[in-house]
C-alpha positions, -999 to +999 in steps of 0.1 A: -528-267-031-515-230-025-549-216-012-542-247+014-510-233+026-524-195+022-507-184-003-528-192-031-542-156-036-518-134-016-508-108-042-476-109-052-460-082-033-476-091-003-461-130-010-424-110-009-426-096+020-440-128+036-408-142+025-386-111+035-377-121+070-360-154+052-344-143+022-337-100+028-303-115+041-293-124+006-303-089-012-267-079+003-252-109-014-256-105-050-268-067-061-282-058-090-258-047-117-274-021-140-311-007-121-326-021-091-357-040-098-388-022-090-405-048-063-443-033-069-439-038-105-419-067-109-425-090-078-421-124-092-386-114-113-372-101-081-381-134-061-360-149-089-331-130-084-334-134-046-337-173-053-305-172-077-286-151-049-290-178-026-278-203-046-249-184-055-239-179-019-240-215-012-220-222-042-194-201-033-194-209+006-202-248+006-185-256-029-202-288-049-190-312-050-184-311-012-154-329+001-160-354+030-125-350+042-090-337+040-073-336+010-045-361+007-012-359+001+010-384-011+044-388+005+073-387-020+096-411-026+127-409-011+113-385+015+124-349+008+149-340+037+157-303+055+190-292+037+216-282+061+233-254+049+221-229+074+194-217+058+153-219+063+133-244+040+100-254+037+079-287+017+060-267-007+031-287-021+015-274-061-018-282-065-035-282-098-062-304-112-057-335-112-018-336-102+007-327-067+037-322-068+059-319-040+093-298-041+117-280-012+114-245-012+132-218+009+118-193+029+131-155+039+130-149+081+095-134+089+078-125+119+059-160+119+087-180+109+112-159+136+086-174+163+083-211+151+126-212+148+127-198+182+102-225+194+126-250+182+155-236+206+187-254+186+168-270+164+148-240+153+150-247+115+140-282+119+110-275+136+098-248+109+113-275+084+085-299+096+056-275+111+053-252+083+035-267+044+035-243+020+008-253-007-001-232-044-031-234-063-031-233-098-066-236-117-085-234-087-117-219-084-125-202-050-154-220-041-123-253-042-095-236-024-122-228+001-129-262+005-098-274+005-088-254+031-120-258+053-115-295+051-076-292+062-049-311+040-031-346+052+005-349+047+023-382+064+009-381+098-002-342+105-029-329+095-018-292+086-045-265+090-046-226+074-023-197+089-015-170+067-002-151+031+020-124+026+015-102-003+029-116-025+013-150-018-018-136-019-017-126-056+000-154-064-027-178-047-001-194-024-001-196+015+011-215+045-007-243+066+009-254+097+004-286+118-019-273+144-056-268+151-073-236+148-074-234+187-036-237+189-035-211+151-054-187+171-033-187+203-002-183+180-021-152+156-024-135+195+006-134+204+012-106+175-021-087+180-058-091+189-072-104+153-104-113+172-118-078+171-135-063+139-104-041+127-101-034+090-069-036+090-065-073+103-060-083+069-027-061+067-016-075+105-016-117+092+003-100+057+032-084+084+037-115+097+044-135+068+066-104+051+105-115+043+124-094+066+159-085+062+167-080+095+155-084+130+164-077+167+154-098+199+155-077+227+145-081+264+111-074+275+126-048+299+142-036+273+106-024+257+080-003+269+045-003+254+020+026+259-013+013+249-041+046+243-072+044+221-066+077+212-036+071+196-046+068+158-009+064+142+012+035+156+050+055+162+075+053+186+110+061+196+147+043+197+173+049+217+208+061+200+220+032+214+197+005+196+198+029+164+240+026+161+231-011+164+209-007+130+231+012+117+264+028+121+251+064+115+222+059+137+194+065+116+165+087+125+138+074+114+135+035+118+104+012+100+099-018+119+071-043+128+072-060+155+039-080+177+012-052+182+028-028+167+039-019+126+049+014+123+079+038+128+108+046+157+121+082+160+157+089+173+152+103+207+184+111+229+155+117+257+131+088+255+141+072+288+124+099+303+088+098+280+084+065+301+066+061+339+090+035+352+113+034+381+151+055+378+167+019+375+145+004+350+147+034+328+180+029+320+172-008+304+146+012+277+156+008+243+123+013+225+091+032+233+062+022+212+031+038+210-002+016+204-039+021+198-047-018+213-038-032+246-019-070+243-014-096+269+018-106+258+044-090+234+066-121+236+100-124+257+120-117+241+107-092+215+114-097+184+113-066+160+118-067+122+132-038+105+116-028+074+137+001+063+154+030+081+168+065+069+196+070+050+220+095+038+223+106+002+189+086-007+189+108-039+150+116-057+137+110-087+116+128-106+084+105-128+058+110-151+032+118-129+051+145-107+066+161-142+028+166-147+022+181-121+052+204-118+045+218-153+012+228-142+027+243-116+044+268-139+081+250-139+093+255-175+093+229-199+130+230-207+143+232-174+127+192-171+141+184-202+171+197-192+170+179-157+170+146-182+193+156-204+219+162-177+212+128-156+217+105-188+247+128-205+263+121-166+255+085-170+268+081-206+300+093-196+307+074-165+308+044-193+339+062-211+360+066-185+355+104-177+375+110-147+358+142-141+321+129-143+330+100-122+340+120-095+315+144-100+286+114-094+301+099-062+303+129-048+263+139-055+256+106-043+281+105-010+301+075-019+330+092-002+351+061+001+349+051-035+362+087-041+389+086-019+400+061-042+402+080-072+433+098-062+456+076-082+426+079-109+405+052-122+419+022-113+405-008-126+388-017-093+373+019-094+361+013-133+344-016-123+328+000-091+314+034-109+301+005-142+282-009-114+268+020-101+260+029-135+239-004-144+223+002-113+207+032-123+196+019-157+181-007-140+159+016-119+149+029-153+139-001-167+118-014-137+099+016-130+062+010-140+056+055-146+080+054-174+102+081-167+127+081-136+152+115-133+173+124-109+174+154-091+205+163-074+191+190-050+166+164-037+159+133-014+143+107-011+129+106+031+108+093+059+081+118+069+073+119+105+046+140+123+064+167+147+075+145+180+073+178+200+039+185+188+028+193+226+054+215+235+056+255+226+085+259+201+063+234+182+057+234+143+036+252+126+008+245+095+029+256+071+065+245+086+089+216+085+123+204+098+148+189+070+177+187+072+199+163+047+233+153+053+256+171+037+297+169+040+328+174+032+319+163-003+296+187-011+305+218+005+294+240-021+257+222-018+260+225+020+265+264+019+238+269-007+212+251+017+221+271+043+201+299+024+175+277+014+141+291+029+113+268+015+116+230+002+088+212-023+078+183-007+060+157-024+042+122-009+050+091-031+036+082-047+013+110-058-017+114-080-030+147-063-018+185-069-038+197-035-008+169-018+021+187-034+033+223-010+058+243-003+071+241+033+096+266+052+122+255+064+127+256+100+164+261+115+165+243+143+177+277+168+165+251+201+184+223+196+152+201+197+154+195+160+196+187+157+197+149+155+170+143+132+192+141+096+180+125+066+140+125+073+112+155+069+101+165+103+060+178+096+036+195+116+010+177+135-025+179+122-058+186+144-077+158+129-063+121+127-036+114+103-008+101+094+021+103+069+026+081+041+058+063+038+081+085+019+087+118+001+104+137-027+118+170-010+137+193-031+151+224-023+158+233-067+151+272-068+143+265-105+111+235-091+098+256-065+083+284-093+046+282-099+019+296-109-014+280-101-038+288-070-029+252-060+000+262-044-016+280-019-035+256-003-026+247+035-006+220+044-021+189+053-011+149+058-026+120+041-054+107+058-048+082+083-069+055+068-053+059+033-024+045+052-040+015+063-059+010+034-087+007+056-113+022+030-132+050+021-141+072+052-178+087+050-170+121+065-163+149+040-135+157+017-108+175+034-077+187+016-058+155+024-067+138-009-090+111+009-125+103-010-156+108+004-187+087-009-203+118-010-178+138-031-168+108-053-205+107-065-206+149-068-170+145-092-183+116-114-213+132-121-196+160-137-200+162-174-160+160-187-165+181-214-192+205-195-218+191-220-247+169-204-241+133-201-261+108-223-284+081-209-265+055-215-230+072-201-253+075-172-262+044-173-230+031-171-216+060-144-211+047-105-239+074-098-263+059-121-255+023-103-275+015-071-237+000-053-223+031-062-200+046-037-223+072-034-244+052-014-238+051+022-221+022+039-254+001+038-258-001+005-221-004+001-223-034+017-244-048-008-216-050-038-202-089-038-169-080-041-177-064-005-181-104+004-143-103+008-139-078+036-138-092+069-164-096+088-167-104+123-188-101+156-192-064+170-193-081+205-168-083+229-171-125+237-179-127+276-168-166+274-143-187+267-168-203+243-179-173+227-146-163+220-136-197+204-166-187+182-153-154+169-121-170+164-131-196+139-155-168+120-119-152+117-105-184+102-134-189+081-132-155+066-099-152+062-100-184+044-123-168+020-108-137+015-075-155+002-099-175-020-119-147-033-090-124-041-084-112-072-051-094-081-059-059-096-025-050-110-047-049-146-071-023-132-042-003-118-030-002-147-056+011-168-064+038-143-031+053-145-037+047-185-064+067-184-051+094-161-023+102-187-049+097-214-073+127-197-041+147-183-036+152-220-069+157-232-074+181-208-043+196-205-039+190-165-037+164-144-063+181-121-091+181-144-123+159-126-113+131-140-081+130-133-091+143-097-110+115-098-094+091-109-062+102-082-081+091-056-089+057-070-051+055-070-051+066-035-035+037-010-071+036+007-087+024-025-100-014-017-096-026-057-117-057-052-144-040-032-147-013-064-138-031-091-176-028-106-178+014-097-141+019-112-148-005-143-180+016-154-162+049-146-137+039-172-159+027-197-177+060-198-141+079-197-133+055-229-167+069-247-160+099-237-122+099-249-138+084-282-160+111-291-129+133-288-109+115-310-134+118-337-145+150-334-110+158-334-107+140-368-136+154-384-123+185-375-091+178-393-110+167-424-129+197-427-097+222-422-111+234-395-085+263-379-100+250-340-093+214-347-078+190-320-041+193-316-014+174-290-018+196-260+017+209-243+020+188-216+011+157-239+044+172-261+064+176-230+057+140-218+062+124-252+097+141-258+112+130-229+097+093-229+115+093-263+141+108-250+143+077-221+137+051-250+166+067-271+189+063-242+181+029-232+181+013-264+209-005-273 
């Protein structure tokens, strides 16, 4: 019967690669885990695999059984009505197996809401009240919330289609489904951005729109400029002081919004009427200036902008685990971190007793000039209760910080970073300059003539998991007057290559942190890689000293013996290197990984039709669909990276040793956690086997008296005193 069909006696390998053209699309789909098979050798085992890859995929695309409709929901009786007290609600539907349940659920103002409210004129919440579903799966697989949400659910008389996740929904397997079709979804997703193309970020773009925002604007279109350049690879801005004293009453410099087409942040710019090309009387209506990489039809009339955060004075820093590390290494002494603790929770325990002195001595550090303008009379008991406030505050920053340890420094800040805004002009910034310059009054005028003799400042991104990311900057004194009304932000120099700044940083300007001692310190200034801001992955070029991974280098550092002794075959075995996904692989074999499945995917074409682009955007729906499905939250594996970067810091005695190098950059924001879950997984394994051996060694050492055996290192003392040291104080 098969020497009929002519494949009888066709050899096996010759019988795969008749088959190739059919099934080499699902090789991608399911990679091997530990060795690639050998096809010469082992022809008819890898057909199997192929064969089991394919019914994988359609397992986790179709889903069996297959539904032949929507899903059905059951309208409650009495019907669950809007409340009207003012405030945005929501049906929210749970799903689990076997039961619904319908309940009322509020929702904070986003983006996507803002424009659904605004649809509904005067009865805005009404119309998000009976457009928007929220639904929650609970025992779900993905393969069924896929299905489910293919298929569209049916509530009363709408049938309500998929739209989006924020974050937080995303880990907790909850999203929003609105009464539309995917045509209409699509035209509404466009009018924040072009989700059509292939961007890595698009993911990021739906989140934004779905993010609880405590404030937002509407302002005129001619009230907004938008400069659309490819070339631009950091989306930033500028206010007006007007707009800015509307945020704020000190008219902060720095401003994070989000806003359609654009997510990034607004510099204060006294002159930004004339950055635009616009006639003299429309000038005068700009209020914002916002610079974008992608060209929109429509920004929306009016525009509505969410703000995120913006700058402050007195946003005091805080020293953690990680960065205590790390400054130790740098040579700052032991007991001058110890002491930095010991001060902050002596300062804390007395503002509970009633110490006048203390009291005033903390609003002042923190600028709360008009609770000290009421301690004149002393502590009243409206002060008492104030400062006891203030005080629980702080303990409860303690307690919710996942590093352990949380110290204030009171020559420090907490600020924005911007790149230099007058990076094309002469009097421009150099490599190894900044501009910082942190508000300072009347309070503190002892602190405000001591920084006027302060030369350099430590600046250090947040969070960090690097020593090449923490430098010493001079401080530039601003003898132009270009400089004067930025206040409460780090102004840094502009980079050659394309980056960006991460979102905040430690600066200090504490004579006693700024000592050190290793050639780390020496290294050139440089920002955060622009993709690790978008968390757009891993980029293929080489490793510069901006703390970004290259596939390359990531292989070169995990190959590296820990202990400078050769690595056995099965560590090897068991290493990324050793694995044919590793990231050492270039991007086509990266592909292959199945946790790759869930990064989207779409058509490199730009769609010539109205029909072709109706195609690309249901392949967006379709895989944003399955990315919400597929998702797994990797708060676990975060976890146990950081446990094992202590763990090595220790064992090594530095937080730079290749491990800990290496495991930094996993921590680094551009780290997809799904898409690595497999590489990181094995590289922890072999760091546990490792860490193992050490242990033991150490105790047979022990045993045998040795005079070299394994001891606590310093830095593993240092760190251990002062956790106790936090435990002690919060204990009750």
């Amino acid at each position: 019967m098969f020497a009929k069909r002519g494949i009888g006696f066709m050899p096996p390998v010759h019988y795969i690669s008749r088959c190739k053209g059919a099934l080499y699309s699902f090789r991608a789909l399911f990679p091997l885990k530990k060795r690639r098979l050998d096809r010469e050798k082992s022809p008819l085992v890898y057909l199997v695999w192929l064969m089991i890859a394919f019914l994988q995929q359609v397992y986790s695309k179709k889903g069996f059984p297959g539904m032949a409709g929507p899903l059905f929901i059951e309208c409650e009786t009495p019907r669950l009505k809007c409340p009207c007290d003012g405030k945005l609600y929501v049906r929210r539907v749970n799903l689990k197996k076997g039961s619904q349940t319908l309940e009322i659920q509020e929702v904070k103002n986003s983006l996507m809401i803002n424009q659904l409210e605004s649809e509904g004129n005067e009865h805005g919440r009404q119309n998000v009240w009976e457009k928007l579903l929220m639904v929650k799966f609970s025992s779900y697989t993905a393969c069924e919330i896929i299905e489910t949400l293919t298929k569209t659910i049916q509530y009363d008389d709408s049938r309500y289609c998929f739209l989006g996740f924020s974050d937080v929904q995303l880990k907790d397997k909850t999203c929003f489904l609105i009464a539309e079709t995917d045509k209409q979804i699509s035209e509404r997703r466009k009018k924040f951005g072009n989700f059509g193309l292939p961007c890595p970020d698009q993911i990021t773009s739906i989140k934004d729109l779905f993010e609880p925002l405590k404030r937002s604007l509407q302002l005129k279109k001619e009230k907004t400029e938008f400069k659309n350049n490819a070339e631009n690879t950091e989306m930033s801005g500028f206010i007006s002081p007007e707009l800015a004293k509307q945020i704020s009453s000190k008219s902060p410099s720095v401003v994070q919004v989000i806003c359609p087409g654009f997510s990034g942040k607004l510099v204060l710019d006294h002159e930004i009427r004339s950055k635009v090309l616009l006639t003299e009387e429309m000038k005068e209506e700009i209020e914002v200036l916002f610079n974008t990489s992608e060209s929109m039809n429509n920004y929306g009339d009016p525009v509505t902008i969410g703000i995120i955060d913006y700058s402050k004075p007195y946003e005091m820093g805080y020293l953690n685990l990680y960065t205590v590390m790390f400054l130790r290494e740098r040579g700052v002494a032991s007991d001058y971190l110890k002491e930095l603790q010991r001060f902050y929770y002596e300062m804390l325990e007395k503002l509970g007793t009633g110490s006048e002195t203390h009291a005033k001595y903390f609003l002042r550090l923190i600028g709360r000039k008009d609770i000290f303008e009421m301690t004149e009379d002393g502590l009243t008991p409206v002060v008492k209760e104030t400062i006891g406030q203030m005080k629980s505050n702080e303990i409860n920053k303690m307690k919710e910080v996942d590093d352990s340890l949380k110290i204030l420094v009171s020559q420090s800040r907490e600020v924005f970073g911007i790149v230099d805004p007058y990076k094309n002009q002469k009097n421009k910034l150099k490599s190894n300059q900044c501009v910082f310059a942190p508000d300072l009054d009347s309070l503190n005028l002892q602190d405000k003539e001591l920084f006027e003799f302060v030369e350099k400042v430590l600046v250090i991104p947040e969070p960090c998991y690097s020593a090449s990311d923490i430098q010493e900057l001079e401080v530039v004194r601003d003898s132009h007057g270009q400089y004067t009304h930025l206040k409460d932000c780090i102004v840094l120099p502009s980079q050659t290559k394309a980056q960006a700044v991460p979102g905040k940083y430690f600066v200090t300007w504490d004579s006693n942190l700024l000592k050190q001692s290793t050639p780390s310190s020496s290294r050139n200034f440089s920002i955060p890689n622009l993709l690790s801001l978008l968390g757009c992955g891993r980029p293929s070029e080489e490793l510069t000293d901006t703390g970004t991974v290259t596939e390359i280098d990531k292989a070169d550092t995990l190959e590296a013996s820990t202990d400078g002794a050769s690595v056995t075959e099965t560590d090897k075995a068991d290493t990324p290197e050793a694995s044919t996904d590793t990231a050492s692989v270039i991007e086509t074999d990266k592909a292959e990984t199945p946790e790759a499945r869930t990064a989207i995917t779409t058509d490199t074409s730009v769609p010539s039709t109205t029909r072709d682009r109706h195609k690309e955007d249901i392949s967006f729906q379709k895989e944003l669909i399955r990315y919400f499905a597929e998702f797994k939250s990797s708060d676990d594996l975060i976890l146990s990276v950081k446990e094992h970067f202590k763990n090595f810091s220790f064992l090594k005695e530095s937080p730079s040793c290749p491990e800990c190098e290496t495991l930094g950059k996993y921590l680094s924001q551009s780290t997809d956690w799904n898409a690595q879950r497999d590489d990181i997984e094995k590289y922890l394994r072999k760091l546990d086997r490792e860490y193992k051996k050490k242990k033991q060694s150490s105790k047979a050492q022990e045993s045998e008296g040795s005079a070299d055996r394994f001891c606590t290192s310093d830095l593993q003392a240092l760190c251990d005193e002062m956790t106790n040291h936090l435990n002690e104080f919060l204990a009750p």
